[in-house]
N, C-alpha and C positions, 0 to 999 in steps of 0.2 A: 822336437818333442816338447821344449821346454815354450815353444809358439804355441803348440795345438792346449799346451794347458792353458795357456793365460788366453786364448781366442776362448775356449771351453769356459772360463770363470768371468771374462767381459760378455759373454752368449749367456751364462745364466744370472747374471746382473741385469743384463736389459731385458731377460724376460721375466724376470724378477721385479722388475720396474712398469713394464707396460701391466702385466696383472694386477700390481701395485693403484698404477693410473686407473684401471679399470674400475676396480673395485671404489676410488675414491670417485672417480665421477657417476658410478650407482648409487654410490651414497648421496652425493650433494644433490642428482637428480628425486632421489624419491623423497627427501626433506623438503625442496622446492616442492615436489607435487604433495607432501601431506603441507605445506604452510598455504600452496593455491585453494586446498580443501577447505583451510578452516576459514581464510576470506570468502569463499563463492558460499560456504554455511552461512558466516554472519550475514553477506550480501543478502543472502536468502529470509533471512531473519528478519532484517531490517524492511525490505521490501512485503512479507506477512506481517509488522506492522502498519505499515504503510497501506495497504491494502484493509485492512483491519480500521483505518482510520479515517479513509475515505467512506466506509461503508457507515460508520458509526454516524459520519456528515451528513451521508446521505438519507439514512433514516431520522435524522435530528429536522433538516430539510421537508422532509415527507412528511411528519408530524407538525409541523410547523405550517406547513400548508394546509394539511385538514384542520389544525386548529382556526386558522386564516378564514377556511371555507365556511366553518358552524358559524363562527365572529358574522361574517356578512349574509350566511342564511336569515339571524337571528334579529339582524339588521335591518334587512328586510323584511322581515314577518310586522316588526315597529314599526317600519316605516310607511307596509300597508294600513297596518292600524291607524296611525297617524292620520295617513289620509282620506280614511274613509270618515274618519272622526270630523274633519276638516272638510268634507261634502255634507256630511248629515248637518253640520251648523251651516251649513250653507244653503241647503234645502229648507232650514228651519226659518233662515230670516226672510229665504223667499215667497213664503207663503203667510197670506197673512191670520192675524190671530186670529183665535176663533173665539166667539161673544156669545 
């Protein structure tokens, strides 16, 4: 009799202890899973910066280009000038004067 008590009181020790266990490793699991949370957020964060900063490059680039492009339009427009400037004196000295 004095067996089946103490089987009876080490039987609700250890299942006193495994619920025990249970309950702590639910706990330290879903801590672990709200602390992966807040990493893969800033992860996320970090990367919509990132993205955000490429794109800022890419429009800084594009603009940069069309400025580039009016630059050598405008370039060109002079430089036809230039040369037609540079035929008309040269049509002028070929012909001769007139008296």
């Amino acid at each position: 009799m004095l067996v089946s008590n103490v089987e009876y009181g080490v039987l609700g020790i250890l299942a006193i202890l495994v619920v025990g266990s249970l309950i702590l490793l639910h706990y330290l699991l879903f801590r672990e899973y709200a602390r992966q949370e807040k990493i893969q957020i800033q992860r996320l964060k970090d990367f919509e910066k990132l993205v955000n900063l490429e794109i800022n490059r890419s429009q800084s680039l594009s603009n940069s280009f069309g400025q580039l492009r009016e630059i050598k339009e405008k370039t060109d427009e002079k430089l036809e000038v230039i040369n037609l400037q540079v035929q008309g004196m040269k049509g002028r000295e070929s012909k001769p004067p007139y008296n």
